[in-house]
N, C-alpha and C positions, 0 to 999 in steps of 0.2 A: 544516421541519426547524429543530427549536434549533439553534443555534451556541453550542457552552459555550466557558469561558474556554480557552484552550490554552495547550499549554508544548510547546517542540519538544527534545523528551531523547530522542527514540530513539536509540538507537545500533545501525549498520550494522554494527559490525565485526565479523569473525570470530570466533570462540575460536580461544586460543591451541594451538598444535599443526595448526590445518584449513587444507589450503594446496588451492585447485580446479586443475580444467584450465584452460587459457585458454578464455575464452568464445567462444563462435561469435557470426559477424556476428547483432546485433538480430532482421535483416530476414529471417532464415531458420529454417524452425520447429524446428531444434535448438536455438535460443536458450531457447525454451519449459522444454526437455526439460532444459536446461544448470539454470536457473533453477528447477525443481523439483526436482532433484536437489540443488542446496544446501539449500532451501527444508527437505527430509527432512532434511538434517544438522545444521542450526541452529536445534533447536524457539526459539519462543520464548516469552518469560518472558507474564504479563499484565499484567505493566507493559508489554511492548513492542507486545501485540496493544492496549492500549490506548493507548500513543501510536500506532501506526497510525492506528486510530480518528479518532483527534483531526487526524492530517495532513490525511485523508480529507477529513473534514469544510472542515479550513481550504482546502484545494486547491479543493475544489467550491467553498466560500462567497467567494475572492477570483477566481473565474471567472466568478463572475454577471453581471460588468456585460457580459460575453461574447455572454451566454446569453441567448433571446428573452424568458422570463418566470420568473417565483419558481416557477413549477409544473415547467419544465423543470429547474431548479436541484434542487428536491426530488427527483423521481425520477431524476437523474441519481445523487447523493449518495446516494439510496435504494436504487439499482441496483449502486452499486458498493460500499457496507456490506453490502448482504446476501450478494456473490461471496464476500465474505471473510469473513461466517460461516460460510461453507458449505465452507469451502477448509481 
């Protein structure tokens, strides 16, 4: 996996006007359901789905020294770019 240069600009915040429910505990699969429900209200830009991207990438690559080998590191990073293609 390249690791390109990154820049960390995402921005989490809402649009103005969107206020949620309180979210449910993490640990229970309403959280899921909590978090794809905003997920539907707040498309985002591709600037944003490309900083994603780019977090993705930096999270998995500052993980490595973690992680048993560069092959685990790959398909970890690999596994979890493609959820978010597909999502």
């Amino acid at each position: 996996m390249k690791i390109p240069s990154l820049q960390s600009n995402f921005n989490f915040s809402a649009p103005a006007g969107y206020s949620a429910p309180i979210a449910p505990n993490r640990a229970e699969n309403a959280y899921a359901d909590y978090v794809l429900d905003i997920g539907k209200r707040i498309p985002l830009s591709a600037a944003d789905l490309s900083n994603v991207y780019e977090s993705v990438i930096r999270a998995v690559h500052d993980s490595r020294s973690r992680l048993i080998d560069q092959h685990t590191v790959d398909m970890i990073g690999n596994t979890i770019l493609d959820a978010l293609s597909r999502s």
